[in-house]
ZAMIBA-597441 format. One record per residue (C-alpha): x negated, y negated, z negated; chain. Coordinates in nm, 2 decimals. Layout:
REC|X|Y|Z|chain
REC|X|Y|Z|A
...
This chain:
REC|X|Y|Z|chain
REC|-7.68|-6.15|-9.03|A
REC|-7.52|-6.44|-9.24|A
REC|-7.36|-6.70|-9.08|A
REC|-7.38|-7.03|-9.03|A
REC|-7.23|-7.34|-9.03|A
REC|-7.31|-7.64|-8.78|A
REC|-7.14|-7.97|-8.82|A
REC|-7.10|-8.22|-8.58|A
REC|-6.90|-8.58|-8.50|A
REC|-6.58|-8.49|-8.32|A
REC|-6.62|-8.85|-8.12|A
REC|-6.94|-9.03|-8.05|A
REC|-6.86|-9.42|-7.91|A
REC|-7.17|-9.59|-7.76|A
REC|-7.16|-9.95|-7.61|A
REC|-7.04|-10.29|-7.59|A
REC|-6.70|-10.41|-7.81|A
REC|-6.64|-10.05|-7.88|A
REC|-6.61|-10.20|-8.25|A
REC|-6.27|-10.36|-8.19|A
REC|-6.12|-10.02|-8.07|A
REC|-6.21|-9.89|-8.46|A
REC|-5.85|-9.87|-8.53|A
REC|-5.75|-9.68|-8.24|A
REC|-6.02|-9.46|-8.29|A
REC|-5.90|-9.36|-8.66|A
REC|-5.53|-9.32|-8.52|A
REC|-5.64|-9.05|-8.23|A
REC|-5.83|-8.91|-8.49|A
REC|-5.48|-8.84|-8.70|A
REC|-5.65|-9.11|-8.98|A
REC|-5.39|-9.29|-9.11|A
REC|-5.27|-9.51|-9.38|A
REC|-5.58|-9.65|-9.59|A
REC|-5.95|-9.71|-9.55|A
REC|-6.26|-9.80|-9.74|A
REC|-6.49|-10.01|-9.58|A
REC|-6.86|-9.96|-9.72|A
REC|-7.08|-10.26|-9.61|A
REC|-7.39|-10.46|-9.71|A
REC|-7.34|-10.83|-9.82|A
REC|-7.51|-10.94|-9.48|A
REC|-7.43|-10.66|-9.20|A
REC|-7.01|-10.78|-9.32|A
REC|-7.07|-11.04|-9.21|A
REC|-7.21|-10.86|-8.89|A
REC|-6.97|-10.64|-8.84|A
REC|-6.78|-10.54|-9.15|A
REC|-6.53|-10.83|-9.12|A
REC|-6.47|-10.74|-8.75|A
REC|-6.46|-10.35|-8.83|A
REC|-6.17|-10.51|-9.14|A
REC|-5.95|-10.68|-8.87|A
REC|-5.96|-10.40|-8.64|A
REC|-5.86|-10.17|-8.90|A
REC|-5.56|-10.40|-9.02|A
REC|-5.42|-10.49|-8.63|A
REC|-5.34|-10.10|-8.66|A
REC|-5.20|-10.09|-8.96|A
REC|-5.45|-9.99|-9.24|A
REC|-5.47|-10.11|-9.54|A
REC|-5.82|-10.21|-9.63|A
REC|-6.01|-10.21|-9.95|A
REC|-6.38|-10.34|-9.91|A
REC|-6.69|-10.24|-10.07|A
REC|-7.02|-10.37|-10.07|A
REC|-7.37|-10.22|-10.23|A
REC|-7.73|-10.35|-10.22|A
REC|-7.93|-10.07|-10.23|A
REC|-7.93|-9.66|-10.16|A
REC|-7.93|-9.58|-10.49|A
REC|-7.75|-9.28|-10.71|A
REC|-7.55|-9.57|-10.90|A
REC|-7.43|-9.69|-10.53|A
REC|-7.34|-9.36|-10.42|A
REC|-7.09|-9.37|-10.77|A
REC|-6.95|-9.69|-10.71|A
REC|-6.83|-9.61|-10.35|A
REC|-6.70|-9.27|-10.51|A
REC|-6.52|-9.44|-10.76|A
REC|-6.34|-9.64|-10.47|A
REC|-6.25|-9.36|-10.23|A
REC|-5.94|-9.33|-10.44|A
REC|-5.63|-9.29|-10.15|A
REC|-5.82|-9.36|-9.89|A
REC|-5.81|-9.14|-9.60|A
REC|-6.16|-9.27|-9.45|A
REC|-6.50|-9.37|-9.51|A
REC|-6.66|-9.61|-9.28|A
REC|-7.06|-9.74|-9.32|A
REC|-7.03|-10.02|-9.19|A
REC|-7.44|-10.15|-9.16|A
REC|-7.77|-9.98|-9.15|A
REC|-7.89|-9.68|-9.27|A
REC|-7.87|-9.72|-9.64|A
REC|-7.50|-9.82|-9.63|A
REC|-7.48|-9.54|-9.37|A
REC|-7.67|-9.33|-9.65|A
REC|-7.45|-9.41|-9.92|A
REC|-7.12|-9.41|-9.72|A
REC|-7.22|-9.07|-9.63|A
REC|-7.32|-8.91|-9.94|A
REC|-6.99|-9.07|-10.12|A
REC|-6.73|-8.92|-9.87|A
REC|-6.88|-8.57|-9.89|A
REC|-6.90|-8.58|-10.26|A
REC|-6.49|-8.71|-10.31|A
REC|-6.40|-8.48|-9.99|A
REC|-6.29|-8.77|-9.78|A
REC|-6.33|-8.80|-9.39|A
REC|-6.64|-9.05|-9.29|A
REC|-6.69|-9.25|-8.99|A
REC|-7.02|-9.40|-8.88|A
REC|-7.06|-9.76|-8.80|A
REC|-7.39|-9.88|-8.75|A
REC|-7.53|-10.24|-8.69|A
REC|-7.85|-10.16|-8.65|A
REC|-8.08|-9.85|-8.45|A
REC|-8.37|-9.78|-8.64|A
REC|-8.33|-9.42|-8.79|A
REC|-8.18|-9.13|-8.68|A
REC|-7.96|-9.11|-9.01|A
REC|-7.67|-9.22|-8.82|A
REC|-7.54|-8.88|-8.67|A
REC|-7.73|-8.64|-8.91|A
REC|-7.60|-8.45|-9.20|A
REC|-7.85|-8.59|-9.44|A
REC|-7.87|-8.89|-9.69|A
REC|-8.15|-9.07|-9.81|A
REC|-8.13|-9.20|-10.19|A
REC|-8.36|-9.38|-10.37|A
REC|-8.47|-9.27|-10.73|A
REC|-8.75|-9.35|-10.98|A
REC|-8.99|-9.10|-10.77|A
REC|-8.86|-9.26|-10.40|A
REC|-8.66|-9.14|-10.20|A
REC|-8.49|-8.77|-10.18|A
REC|-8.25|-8.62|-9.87|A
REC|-7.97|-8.49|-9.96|A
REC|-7.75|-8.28|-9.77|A
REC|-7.43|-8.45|-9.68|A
REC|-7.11|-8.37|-9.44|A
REC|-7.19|-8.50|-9.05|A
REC|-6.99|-8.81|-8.99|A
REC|-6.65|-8.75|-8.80|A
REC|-6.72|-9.00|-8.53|A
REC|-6.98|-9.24|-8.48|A
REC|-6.88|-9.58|-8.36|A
REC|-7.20|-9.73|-8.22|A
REC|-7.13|-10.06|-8.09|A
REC|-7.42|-10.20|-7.85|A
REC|-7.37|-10.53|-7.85|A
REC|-7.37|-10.60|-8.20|A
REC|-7.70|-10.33|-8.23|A
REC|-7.85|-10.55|-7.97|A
REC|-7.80|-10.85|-8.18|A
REC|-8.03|-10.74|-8.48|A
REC|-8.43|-10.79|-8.47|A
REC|-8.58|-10.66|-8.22|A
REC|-8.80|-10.47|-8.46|A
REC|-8.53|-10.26|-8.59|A
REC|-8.48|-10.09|-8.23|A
REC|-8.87|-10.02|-8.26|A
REC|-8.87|-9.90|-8.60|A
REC|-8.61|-9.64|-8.42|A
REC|-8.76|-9.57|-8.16|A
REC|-9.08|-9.44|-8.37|A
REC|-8.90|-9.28|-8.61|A
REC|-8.79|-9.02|-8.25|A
REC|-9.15|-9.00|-8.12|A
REC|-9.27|-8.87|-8.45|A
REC|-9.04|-8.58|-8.37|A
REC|-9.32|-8.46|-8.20|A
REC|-9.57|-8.39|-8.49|A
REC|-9.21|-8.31|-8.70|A
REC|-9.21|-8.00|-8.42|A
REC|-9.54|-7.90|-8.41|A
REC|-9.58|-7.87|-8.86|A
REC|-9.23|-7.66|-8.81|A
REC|-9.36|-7.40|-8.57|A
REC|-9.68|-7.41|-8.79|A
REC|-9.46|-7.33|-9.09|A
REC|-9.27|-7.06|-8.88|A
REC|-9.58|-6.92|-8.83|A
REC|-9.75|-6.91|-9.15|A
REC|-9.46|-6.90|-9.36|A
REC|-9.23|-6.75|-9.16|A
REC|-8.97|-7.01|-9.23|A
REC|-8.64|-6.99|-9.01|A
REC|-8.71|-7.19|-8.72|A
REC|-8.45|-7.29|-8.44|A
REC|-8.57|-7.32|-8.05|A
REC|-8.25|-7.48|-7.96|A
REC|-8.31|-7.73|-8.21|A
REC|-8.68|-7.78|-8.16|A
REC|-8.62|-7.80|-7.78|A
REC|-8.36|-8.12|-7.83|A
REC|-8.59|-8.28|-8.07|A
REC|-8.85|-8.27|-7.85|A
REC|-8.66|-8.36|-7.56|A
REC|-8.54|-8.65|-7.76|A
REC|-8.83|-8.80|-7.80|A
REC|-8.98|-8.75|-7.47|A
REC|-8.68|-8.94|-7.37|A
REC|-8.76|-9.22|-7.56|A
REC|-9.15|-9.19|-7.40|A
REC|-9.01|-9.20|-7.07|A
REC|-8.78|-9.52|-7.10|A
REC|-9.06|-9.67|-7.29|A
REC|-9.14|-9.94|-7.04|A
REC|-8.74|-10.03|-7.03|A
REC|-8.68|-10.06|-7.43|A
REC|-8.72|-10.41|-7.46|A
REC|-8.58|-10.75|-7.74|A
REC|-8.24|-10.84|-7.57|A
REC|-8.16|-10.62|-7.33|A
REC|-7.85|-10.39|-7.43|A
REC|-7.92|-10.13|-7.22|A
REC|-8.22|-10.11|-7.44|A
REC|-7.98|-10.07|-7.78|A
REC|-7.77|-9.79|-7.60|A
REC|-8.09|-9.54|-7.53|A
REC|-8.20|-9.61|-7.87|A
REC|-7.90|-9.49|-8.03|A
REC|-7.79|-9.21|-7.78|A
REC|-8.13|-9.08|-7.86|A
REC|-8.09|-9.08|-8.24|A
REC|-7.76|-8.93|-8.21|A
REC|-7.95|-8.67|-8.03|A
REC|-8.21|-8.63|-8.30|A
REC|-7.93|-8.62|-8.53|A
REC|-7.78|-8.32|-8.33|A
REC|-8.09|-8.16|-8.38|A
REC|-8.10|-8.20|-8.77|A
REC|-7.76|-8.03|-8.74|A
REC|-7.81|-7.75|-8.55|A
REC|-8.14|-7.64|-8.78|A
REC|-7.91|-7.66|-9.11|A
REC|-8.21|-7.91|-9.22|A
REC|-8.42|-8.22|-9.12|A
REC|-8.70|-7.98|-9.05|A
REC|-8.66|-8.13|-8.67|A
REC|-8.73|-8.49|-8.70|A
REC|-8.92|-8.50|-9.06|A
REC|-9.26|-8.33|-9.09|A
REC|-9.60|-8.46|-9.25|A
REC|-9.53|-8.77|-9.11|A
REC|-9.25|-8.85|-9.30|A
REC|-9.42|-8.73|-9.58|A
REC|-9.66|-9.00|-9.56|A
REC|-9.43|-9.26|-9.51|A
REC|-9.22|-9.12|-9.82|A
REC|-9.58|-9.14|-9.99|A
REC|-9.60|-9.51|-9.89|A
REC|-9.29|-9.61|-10.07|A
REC|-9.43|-9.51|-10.40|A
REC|-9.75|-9.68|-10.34|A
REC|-9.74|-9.96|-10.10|A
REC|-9.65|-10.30|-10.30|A
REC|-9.38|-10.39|-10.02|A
REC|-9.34|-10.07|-9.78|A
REC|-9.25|-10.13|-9.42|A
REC|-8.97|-10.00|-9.21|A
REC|-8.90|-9.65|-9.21|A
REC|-8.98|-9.55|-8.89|A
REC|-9.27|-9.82|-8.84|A
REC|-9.46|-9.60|-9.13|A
REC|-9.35|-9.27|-8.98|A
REC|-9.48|-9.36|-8.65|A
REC|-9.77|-9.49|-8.79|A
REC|-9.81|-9.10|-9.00|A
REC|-9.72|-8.97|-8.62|A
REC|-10.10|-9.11|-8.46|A
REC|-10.28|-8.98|-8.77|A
REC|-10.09|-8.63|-8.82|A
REC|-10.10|-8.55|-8.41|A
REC|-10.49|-8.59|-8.46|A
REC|-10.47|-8.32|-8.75|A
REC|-10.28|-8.11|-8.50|A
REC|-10.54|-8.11|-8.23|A
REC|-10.30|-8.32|-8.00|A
REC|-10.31|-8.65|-7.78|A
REC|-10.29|-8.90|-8.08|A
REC|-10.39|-9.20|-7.83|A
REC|-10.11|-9.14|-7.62|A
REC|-9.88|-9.14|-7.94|A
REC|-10.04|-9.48|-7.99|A
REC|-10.02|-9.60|-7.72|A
REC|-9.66|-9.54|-7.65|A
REC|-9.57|-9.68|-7.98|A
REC|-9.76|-10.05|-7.88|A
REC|-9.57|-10.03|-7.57|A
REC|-9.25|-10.01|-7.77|A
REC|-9.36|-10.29|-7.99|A
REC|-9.40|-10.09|-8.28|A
REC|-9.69|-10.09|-8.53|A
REC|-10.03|-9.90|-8.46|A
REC|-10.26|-10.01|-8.77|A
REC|-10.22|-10.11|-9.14|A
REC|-10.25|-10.45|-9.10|A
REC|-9.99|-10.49|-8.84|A
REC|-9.75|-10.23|-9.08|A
REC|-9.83|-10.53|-9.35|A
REC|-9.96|-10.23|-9.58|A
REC|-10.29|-10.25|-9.73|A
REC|-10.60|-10.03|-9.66|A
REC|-10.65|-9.82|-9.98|A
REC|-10.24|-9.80|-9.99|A
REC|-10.28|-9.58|-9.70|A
REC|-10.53|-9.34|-9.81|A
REC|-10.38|-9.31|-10.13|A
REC|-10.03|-9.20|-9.91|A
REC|-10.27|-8.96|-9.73|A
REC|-10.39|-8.82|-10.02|A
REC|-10.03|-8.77|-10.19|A
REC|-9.86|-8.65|-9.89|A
REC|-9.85|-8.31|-9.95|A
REC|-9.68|-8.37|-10.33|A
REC|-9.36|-8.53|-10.18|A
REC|-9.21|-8.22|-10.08|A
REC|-9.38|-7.91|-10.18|A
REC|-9.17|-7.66|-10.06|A
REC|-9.23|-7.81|-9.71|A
REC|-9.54|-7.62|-9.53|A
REC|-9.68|-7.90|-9.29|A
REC|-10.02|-7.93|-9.13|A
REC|-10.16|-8.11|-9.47|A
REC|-10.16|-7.78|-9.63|A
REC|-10.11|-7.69|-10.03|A
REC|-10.37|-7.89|-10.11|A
REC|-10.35|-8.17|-9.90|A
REC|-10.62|-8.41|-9.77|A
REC|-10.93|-8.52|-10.01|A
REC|-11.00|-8.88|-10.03|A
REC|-11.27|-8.85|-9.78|A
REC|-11.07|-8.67|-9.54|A
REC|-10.84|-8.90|-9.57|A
REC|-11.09|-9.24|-9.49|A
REC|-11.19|-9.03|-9.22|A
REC|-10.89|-8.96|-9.04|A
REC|-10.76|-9.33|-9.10|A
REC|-11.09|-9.46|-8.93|A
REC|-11.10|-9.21|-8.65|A
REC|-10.76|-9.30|-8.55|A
REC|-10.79|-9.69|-8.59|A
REC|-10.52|-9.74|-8.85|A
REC|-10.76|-9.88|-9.07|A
């Protein structure tokens, strides 16, 4: 039997001010000397600055960095800066996260995970997201060594951002269900551990549905505790195959076609209602969960039009061939598509 590898974060920080201990973090960590801090033009002035001065009171030097988008030419530019630096830090949300990520592994460097806003699971998992000309791909990355998650500033951002996360963990569900299918067909490796925590994950997130709500910062610490979970899971399976299935598909779908794509996870919670109906499963209670949340149910409310979602539907199954999912080889024909759509009220 070959073996295998599972990467984890060595320290996971969760809740309020934790931010200002960054510097003693880094020291227990045996980080020393200097840092690169990777940061968006708004989330440094979130947190980046603060993450700067706590780095400095402890004697780091700091050189900053700070990229617009999750691109290839991003991921080179933070490369290019590692230098001497002993640590990473992605400071922001999950594209700086993304890119911070993806430039440590490639120049060998330790990373640390800072994020300023909750609303995907990349912030634990060993997988990056980069845009190209096609979208976006995942690339496989090094876990982060710790994740500072500091609630009070996550609790600061729009409320929309916790949602978007907290539908990008229920479509763990369908994420599941296309795996064991894939398993079974297929006979693709498939991990119960893995499966089991992703699932859990997101029934965690069901059950303290009526508690997630804008301004509460108890709400922030579930949020991220369970997308550190769901990155967990990603690790422990060697691949995303826990918390990505035909849903994601269809969101990665809708960022080639949709003139302005919403949120991540809005469009993946969105693929959840219409890909649990393909399984055979409760797509109303998916639904229904996700308006209690806040999050979108329906095109209109994702800001997305109509025929942009059937064409998604449509395309789906062309994002990642090699991943088996309930859409099949072929996919869905544009009837099928309209169909499923209707039936399940998106459009």
């Amino acid at each position: 039997m070959n073996s295998k590898t599972i990467q984890m974060p060595r320290e996971v920080h969760i809740g309020p001010n934790v931010l200002d201990e960054i510097g003693k973090i880094c020291k227990n960590l045996r980080l020393f000397d200097e840092a690169l801090v990777v940061s968006g033009f708004h989330t440094f002035d979130v947190a980046g600055r603060q993450t700067v001065d706590a780095l400095e009171s402890s004697d780091f030097g700091v050189e900053v960095v700070k990229v617009k988008d999750a691109s290839i030419e991003s991921v080179e530019m933070v490369q290019d800066k590692i230098a001497n630096a002993s640590v990473v830090l992605g400071v922001g949300g999950g594209k700086i996260i993304d890119v911070a990520k993806l430039a440590s592994t490639n120049a060998h460097s330790y990373f640390l995970s800072v994020p300023t806003t909750a609303s995907h699971d990349g912030i634990a998992s060993p997988m990056a997201s980069i845009k190209n000309d096609k979208g976006s791909i995942s690339k496989n990355a090094n876990s982060p060594m710790a994740v500072v998650a500091d609630t009070g500033i996550i609790n600061t951002a729009p409320f929309r951002l916790i949602a978007s996360g907290c539908a990008d963990i229920v479509s763990n569900y369908t994420a599941i269900k296309d795996w064991k299918l894939a398993y079974r067909l297929k006979n693709e490796d498939y991990s119960e551990s893995a499966a089991a925590l992703s699932e859990m994950t997101a029934k965690l997130i069901i059950n303290s549905s009526d508690s997630i709500k804008e301004g509460l910062e108890e709400s922030a610490r579930i949020v991220v505790k369970s997308l550190f979970s769901s990155g967990m899971a990603i690790s422990i399976a060697g691949s995303s195959r826990p918390a990505s299935g035909s849903e994601h598909l269809f969101s990665h779908a809708l960022d080639r076609v949709a003139k302005k794509p919403a949120l991540h996870g809005e469009q993946c919670g969105v693929g959840t209602i219409m890909m649990m109906h393909l399984h055979g499963g409760d797509w109303r209670s998916i639904r229904n969960i996700l308006k209690t949340i806040g999050a979108p149910t329906t095109a209109s409310e994702l800001g997305i039009d109509d025929d942009d979602i059937v064409d998604a539907l449509t395309m789906a199954h062309t994002i990642r061939p090699e991943r088996y999912t309930i859409l099949g080889d072929n996919g869905l024909t544009r009837e099928a598509a309209i169909k499923l759509a209707k039936k399940t009220e998106i459009i």
